[in-house]
C-alpha positions as CSV (number, residue, x, y, z in Angstrom):
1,X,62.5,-2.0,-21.3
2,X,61.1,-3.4,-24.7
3,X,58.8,-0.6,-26.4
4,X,55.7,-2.8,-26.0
5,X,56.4,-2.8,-22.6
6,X,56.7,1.0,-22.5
7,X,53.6,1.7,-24.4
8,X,51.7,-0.8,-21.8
9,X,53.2,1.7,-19.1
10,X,51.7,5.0,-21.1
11,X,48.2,3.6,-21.2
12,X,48.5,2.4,-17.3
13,X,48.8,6.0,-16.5
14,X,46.2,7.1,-14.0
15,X,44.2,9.5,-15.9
16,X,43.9,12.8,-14.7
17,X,40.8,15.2,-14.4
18,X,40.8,18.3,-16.7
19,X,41.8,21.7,-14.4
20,X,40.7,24.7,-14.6
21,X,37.4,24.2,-15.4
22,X,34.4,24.0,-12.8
23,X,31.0,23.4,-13.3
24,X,28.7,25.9,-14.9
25,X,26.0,22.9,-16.3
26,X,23.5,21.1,-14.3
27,X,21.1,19.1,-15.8
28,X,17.5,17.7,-14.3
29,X,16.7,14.3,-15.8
30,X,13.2,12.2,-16.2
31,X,11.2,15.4,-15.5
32,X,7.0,14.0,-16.2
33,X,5.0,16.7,-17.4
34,X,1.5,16.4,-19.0
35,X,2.4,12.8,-20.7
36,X,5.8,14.3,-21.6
37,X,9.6,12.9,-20.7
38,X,11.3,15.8,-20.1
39,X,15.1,16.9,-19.4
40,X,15.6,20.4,-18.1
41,X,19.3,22.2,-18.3
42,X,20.7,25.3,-16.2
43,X,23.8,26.8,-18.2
44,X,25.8,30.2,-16.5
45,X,29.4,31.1,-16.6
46,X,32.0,29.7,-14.2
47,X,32.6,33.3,-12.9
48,X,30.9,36.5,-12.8
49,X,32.8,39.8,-12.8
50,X,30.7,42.7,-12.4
51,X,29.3,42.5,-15.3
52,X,26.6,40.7,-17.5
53,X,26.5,37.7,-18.0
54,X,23.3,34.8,-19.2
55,X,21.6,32.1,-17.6
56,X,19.8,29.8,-20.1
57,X,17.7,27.1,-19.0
58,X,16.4,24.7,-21.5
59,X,13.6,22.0,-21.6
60,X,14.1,19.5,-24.0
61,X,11.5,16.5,-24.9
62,X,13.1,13.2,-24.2
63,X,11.0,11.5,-27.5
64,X,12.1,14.2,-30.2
65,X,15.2,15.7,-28.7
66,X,14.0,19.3,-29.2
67,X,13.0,21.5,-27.7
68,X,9.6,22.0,-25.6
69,X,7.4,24.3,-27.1
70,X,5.3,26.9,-24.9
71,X,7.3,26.1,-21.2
72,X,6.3,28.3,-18.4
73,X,9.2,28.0,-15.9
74,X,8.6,28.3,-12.2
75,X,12.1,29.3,-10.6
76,X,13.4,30.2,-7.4
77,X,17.3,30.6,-7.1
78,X,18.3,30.2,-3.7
79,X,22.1,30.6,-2.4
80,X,23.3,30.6,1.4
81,X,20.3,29.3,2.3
82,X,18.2,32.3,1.3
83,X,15.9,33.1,-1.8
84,X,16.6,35.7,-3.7
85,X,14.2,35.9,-6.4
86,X,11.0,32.8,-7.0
87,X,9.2,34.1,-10.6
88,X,7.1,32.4,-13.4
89,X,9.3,32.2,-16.6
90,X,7.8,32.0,-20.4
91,X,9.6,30.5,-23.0
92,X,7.5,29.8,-26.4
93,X,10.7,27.8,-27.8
94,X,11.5,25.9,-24.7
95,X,15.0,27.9,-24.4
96,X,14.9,30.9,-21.3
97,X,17.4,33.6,-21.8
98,X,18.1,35.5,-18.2
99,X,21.0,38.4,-18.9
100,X,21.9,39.2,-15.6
101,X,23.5,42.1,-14.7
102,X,24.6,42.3,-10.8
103,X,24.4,45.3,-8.8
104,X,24.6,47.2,-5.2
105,X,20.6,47.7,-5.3
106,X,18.6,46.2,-2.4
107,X,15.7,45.2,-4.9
108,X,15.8,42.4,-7.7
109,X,14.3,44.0,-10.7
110,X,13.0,42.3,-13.7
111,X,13.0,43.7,-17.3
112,X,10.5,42.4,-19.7
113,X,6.9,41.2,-20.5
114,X,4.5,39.9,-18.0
115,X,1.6,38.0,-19.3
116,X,-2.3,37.8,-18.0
117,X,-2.5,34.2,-16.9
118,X,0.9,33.3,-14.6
119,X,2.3,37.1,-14.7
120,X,5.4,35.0,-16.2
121,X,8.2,37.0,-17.7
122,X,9.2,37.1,-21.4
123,X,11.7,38.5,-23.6
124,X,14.6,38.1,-25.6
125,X,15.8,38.3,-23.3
126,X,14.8,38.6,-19.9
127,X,16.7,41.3,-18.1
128,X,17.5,41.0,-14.4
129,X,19.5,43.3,-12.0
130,X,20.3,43.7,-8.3
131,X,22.3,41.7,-5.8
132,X,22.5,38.4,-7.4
133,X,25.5,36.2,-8.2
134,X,27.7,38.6,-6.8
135,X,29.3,36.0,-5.0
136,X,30.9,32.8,-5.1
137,X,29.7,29.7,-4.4
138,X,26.6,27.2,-5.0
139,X,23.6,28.3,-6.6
140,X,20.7,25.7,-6.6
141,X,17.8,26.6,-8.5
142,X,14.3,25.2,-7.5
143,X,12.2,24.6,-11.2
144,X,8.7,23.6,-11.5
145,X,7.0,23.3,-15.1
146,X,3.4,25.1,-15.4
147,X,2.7,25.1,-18.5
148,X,4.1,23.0,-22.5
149,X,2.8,22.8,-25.6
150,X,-0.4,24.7,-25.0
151,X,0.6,28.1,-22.8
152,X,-2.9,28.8,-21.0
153,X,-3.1,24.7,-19.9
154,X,-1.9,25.3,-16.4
155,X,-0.5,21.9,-15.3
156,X,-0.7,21.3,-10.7
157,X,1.7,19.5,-8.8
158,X,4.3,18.8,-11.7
159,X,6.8,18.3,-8.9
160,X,9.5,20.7,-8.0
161,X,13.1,19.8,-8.9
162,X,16.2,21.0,-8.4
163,X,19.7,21.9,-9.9
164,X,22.9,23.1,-8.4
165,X,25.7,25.6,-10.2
166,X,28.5,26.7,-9.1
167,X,30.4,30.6,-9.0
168,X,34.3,30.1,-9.0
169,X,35.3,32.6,-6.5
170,X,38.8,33.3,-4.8
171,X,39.7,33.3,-1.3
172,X,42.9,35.0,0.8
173,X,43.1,34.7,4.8
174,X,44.6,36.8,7.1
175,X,48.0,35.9,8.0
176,X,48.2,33.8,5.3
177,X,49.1,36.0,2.3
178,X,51.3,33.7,0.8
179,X,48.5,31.6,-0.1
180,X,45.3,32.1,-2.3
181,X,42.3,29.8,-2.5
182,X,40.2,28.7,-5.6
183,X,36.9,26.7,-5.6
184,X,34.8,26.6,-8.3
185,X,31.8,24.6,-5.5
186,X,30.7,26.1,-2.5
187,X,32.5,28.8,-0.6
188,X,35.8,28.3,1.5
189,X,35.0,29.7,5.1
190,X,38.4,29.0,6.8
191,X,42.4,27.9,6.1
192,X,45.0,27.4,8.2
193,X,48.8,26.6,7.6
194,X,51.5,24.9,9.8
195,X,54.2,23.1,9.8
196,X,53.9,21.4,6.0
197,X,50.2,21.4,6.1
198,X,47.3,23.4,4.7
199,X,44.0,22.7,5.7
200,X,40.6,24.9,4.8
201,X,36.9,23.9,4.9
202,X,33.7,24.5,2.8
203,X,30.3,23.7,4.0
204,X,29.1,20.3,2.2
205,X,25.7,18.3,2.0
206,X,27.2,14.5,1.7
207,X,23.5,13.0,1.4
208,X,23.1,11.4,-2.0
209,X,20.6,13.3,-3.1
210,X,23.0,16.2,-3.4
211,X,26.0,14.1,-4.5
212,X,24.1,12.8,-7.2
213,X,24.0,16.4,-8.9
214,X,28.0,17.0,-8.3
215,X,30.0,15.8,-11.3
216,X,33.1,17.2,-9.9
217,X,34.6,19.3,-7.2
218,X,37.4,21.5,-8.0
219,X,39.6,23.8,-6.1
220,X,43.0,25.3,-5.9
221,X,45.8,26.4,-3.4
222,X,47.9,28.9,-4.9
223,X,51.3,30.2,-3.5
224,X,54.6,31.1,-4.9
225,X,57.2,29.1,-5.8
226,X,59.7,30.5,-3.7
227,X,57.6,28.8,-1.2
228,X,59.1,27.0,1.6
229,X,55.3,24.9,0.7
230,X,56.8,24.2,-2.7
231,X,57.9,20.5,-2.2
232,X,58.3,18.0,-5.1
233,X,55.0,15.9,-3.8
234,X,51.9,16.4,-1.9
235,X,49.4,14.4,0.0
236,X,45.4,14.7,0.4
237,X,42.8,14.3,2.8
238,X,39.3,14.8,2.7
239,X,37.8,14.7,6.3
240,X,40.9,12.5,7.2
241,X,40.6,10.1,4.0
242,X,43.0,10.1,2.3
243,X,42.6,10.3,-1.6
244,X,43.6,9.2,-5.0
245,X,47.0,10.1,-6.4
246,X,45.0,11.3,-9.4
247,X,42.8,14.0,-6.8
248,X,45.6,16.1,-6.4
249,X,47.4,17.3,-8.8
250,X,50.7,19.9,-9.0
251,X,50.9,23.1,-12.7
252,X,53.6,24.9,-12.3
253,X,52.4,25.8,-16.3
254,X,49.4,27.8,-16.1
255,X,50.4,31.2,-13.7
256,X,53.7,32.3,-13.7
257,X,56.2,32.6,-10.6
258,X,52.9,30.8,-8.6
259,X,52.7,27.0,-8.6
260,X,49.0,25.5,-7.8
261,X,48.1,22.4,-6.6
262,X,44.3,21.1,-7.4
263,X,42.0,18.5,-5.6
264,X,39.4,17.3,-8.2
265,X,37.0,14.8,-7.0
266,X,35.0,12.9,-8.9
267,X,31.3,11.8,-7.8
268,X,32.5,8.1,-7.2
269,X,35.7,9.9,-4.8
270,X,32.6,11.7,-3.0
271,X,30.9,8.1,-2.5
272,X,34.1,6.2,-1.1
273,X,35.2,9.3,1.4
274,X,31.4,9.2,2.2
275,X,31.4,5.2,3.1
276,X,34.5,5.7,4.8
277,X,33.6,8.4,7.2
278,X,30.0,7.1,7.4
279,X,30.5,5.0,10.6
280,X,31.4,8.4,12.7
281,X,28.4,10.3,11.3
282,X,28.5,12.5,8.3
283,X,29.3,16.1,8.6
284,X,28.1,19.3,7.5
285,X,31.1,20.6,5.6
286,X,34.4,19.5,3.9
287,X,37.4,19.5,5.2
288,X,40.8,19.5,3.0
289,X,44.0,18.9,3.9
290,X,46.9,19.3,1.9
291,X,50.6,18.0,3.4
292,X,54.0,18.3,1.8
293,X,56.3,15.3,0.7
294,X,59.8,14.6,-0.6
295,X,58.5,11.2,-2.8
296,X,58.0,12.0,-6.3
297,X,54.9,10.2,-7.7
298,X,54.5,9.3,-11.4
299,X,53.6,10.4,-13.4
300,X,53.9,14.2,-13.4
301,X,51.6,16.4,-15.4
302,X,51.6,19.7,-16.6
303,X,48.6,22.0,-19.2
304,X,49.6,24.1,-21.9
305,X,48.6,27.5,-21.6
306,X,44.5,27.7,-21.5
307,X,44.3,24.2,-20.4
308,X,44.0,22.7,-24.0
309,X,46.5,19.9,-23.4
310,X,48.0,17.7,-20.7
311,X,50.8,16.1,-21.0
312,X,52.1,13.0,-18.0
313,X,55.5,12.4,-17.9
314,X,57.6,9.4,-16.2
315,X,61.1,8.5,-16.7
316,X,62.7,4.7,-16.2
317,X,64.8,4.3,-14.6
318,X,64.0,6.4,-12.0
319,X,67.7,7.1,-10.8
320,X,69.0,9.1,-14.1
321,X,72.8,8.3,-14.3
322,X,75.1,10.1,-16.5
323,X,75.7,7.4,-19.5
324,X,72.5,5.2,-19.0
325,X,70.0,5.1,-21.4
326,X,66.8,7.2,-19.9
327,X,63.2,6.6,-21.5
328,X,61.0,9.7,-20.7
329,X,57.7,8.1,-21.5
330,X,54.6,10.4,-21.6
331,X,50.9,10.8,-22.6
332,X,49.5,13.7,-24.3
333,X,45.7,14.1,-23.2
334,X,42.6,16.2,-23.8
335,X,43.0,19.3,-21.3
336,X,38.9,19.3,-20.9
337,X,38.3,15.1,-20.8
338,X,41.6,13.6,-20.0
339,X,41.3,11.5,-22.6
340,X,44.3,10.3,-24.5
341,X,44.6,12.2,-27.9
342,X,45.5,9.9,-31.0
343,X,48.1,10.6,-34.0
344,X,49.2,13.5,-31.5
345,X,52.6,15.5,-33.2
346,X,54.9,16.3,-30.8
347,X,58.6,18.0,-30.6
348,X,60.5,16.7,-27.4
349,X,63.0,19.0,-26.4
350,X,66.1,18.7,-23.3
351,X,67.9,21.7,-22.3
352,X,70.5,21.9,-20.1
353,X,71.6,25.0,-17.8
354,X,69.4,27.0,-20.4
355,X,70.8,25.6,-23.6
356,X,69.0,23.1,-25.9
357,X,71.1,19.4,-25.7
358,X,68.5,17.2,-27.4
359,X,65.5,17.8,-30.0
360,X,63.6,15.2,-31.5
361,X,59.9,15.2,-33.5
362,X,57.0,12.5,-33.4
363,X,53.8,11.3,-33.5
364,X,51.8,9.8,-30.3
365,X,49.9,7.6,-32.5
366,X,48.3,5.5,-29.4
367,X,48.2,9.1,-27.6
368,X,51.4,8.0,-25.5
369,X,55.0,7.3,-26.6
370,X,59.0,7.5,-25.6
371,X,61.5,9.4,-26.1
372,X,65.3,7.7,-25.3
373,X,68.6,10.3,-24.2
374,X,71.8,9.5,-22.6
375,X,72.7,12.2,-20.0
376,X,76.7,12.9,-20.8
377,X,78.8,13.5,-17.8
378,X,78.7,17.1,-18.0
379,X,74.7,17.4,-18.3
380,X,74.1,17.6,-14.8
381,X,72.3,19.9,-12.4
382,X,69.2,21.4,-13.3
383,X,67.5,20.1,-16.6
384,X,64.2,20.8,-18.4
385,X,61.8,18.5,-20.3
386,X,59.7,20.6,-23.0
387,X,57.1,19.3,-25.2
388,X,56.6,21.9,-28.0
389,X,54.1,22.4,-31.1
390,X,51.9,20.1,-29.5
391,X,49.5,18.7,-32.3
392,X,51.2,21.6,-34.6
393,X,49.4,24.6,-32.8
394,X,52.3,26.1,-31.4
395,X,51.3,24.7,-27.6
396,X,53.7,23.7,-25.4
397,X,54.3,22.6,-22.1
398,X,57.3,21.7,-19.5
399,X,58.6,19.7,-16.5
400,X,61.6,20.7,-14.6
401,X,63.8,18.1,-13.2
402,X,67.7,18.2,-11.4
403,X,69.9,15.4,-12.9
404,X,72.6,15.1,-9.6
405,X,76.1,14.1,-10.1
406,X,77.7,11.1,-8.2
407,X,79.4,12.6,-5.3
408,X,82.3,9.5,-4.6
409,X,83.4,8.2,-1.5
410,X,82.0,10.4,0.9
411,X,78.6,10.1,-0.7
412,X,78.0,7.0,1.0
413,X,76.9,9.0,3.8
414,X,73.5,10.6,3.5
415,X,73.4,14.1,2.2
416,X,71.2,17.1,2.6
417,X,71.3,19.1,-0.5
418,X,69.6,22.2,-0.8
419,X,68.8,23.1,-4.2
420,X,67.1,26.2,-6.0
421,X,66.0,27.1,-2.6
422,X,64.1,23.4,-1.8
423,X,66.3,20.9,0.3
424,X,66.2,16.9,-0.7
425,X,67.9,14.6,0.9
426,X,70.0,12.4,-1.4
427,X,71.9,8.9,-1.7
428,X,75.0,7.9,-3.7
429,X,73.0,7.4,-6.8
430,X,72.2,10.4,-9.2
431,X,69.2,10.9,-9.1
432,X,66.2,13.1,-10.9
433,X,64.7,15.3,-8.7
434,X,61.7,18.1,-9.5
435,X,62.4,21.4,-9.0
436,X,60.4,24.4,-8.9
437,X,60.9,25.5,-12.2
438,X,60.1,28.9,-13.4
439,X,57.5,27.8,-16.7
């Protein structure tokens, strides 16, 4: 393969969705206020852990793109179905500040300055305490605008809108220790695993009036990679649907001695599992499903540590053979966006039974690029593929592969082969094969 036609192959890569990150942002579009345009944010952290932590909300005016000035706030947070605090708000620069502070009181309590007119809150900032967001899960906050530009013009029926944030939380079943449970949407309520197959639900509003608020849904199965579940490919299902390649994805990177596998679905992935499951009546909830495979599907990807970069790998030909040229060809992307990173520096490092064979340096000036290596006879068994200094910040990241030897005559007969504690079933032909690699 010409390197035209390799580059071609790097930018075909499906792009995957950045991990690790949920969704703390909502924003409320086309808000009409008093002869204003107006666009309202909600910003909190992914995860709360006892301690404080801010909400801002900010108006912004659609003309100017500043702020609104003089924005009485009308907010009512609401999670499981129940309110837990409905308050006027004052901000004079269009930007509220609520430090929250959860606790095991029975009684929201609110810290700051009430004025005549609304009894809205002010401060800088606000101070709220009690049992709030000590939970995972969605969050949707009900917003009405009573007052901009002029703080004693009280503005009726502005129209009540609505943004939805999400608590990462993490889940463990009984009887299933092994496993552990991430979802940075709503909460998981049940799991199950047998034979190859994990399967756990979370409640789930498919009308598209909620989906048109969900960027993405993220979560995570965790388990160690000793794990009888630790296979070198997975399938998913969403409510029987199967899904992307791209929506499920394996980091063996970012915890060590664990491996996690992520489903990340996009809005338009919530659409087509929606059409598809339309014609037997939509659900309440969500259920995933998560089944173990022997077929390896390129490319692979694996984060650096914090998520900065990802890196996809694939190799051609797919059957690595002691004395044939191999072309590892892989992508280096933005770990937030996904988006291919130009002029990216790279070192591309092969070890072999834990000593270094190959080291070569570049620059991904496209974002994607190949490396070429010749296995020698002797550089068999288990191999790893590290990409180091990533865009020279000392990043690095790496795939874990078994080169197999050719086994002669008798290997004409199918084999079982179990190796570092995960059986494949293999042919005549060497072959690269993941392994659960200890990163």
């Amino acid at each position: 393969m010409d390197k035209i036609a390799l580059l071609a192959l790097v930018l075909l890569l499906p792009l995957s969705s950045a991990y690790g990150h949920g969704q703390g942002l909502d924003t409320i579009s086309d808000i009409r206020v008093d002869g204003k345009k107006l666009t309202v944010t909600v910003e909190m952290p992914l995860s709360f852990e006892g301690g404080t932590e801010q909400i801002t909300i900010t108006a912004t005016e659609d003309a100017t793109k500043e702020n609104a000035q003089n924005v009485t706030f009308l907010i009512g947070l609401f999670h499981d179905e129940k309110m837990i605090f409905r308050n006027y708000f004052f901000a004079q620069d269009g930007s509220l500040e609520l430090e929250v502070t959860p606790t095991t009181n029975d009684v929201i309590a609110i810290h700051g300055v009430q004025d005549e007119l609304l009894g809205a809150w002010s401060g800088n900032p606000i101070k709220i305490t009690g049992p709030l967001l000590d939970s995972g899960g969605l969050y949707t906050f009900e917003i009405e605008i009573r007052t901009v530009d002029d703080p004693t013009n009280i503005i009726e029926d502005s129209g009540v809108y609505q943004a939805d944030v999400s608590v990462a939380d993490t889940y463990a079943f009984a009887g299933y220790e092994e496993f552990t449970l991430k979802s940075y949407f709503e909460k998981i309520d049940s799991f199950e695993h047998a034979a190859g197959v994990v399967t756990f639900d979370m409640p789930f509003d498919w009308s598209e009036k909620k989906i048109t608020h969900i960027p993405v849904i993220h979560t995570e199965v965790r388990f160690p990679k000793s794990s009888e579940f630790n296979t070198p490919g997975y399938e998913g299902y969403v409510n029987g649907i199967k899904l992307f390649k791209a929506s499920v994805s394996i980091d063996d990177y970012t915890r060590e001695g664990e491996r996690t596998v992520h489903f990340v679905l996009l809005q338009d992935h919530l659409r087509s599992i929606k059409k598809q499951i339309a014609d037997d009546g939509l659900p309440d909830s969500m259920t995933f499903e998560l089944r173990t495979g022997q077929v390896l599907e390129f490319p692979l990807s694996a984060f650096t540590r914090g998520d900065d970069f990802e890196v996809n790998l694939a190799w051609d030909p797919r059957e690595i053979e002691p004395g044939v040229e191999t072309d590892f060809i892989f992508t280096i992307r933005d770990g937030a966006t996904g988006s291919p990173l130009r002029n990216s520096d790279y070192t591309f490092v092969i070890l072999s039974n834990g000593q270094e064979i190959h080291r070569v340096s570049g620059t991904a000036q496209i974002g994607g690029d190949f490396e070429r290596y010749t296995f020698a006879e002797d550089q068999t068994g288990p191999i790893i593929i590290r990409f180091e200094n990533i865009r020279n910040t000392g990043l690095e990241t790496e795939f874990g592969i078994v080169v197999v030897p050719e086994f002669g005559a008798i290997a004409l007969l199918v084999l079982g082969v179990s190796l570092l504690g995960a059986t494949y079933v293999l042919s005549r032909a060497p072959r690269a094969l993941p392994y659960p690699c200890s990163c």
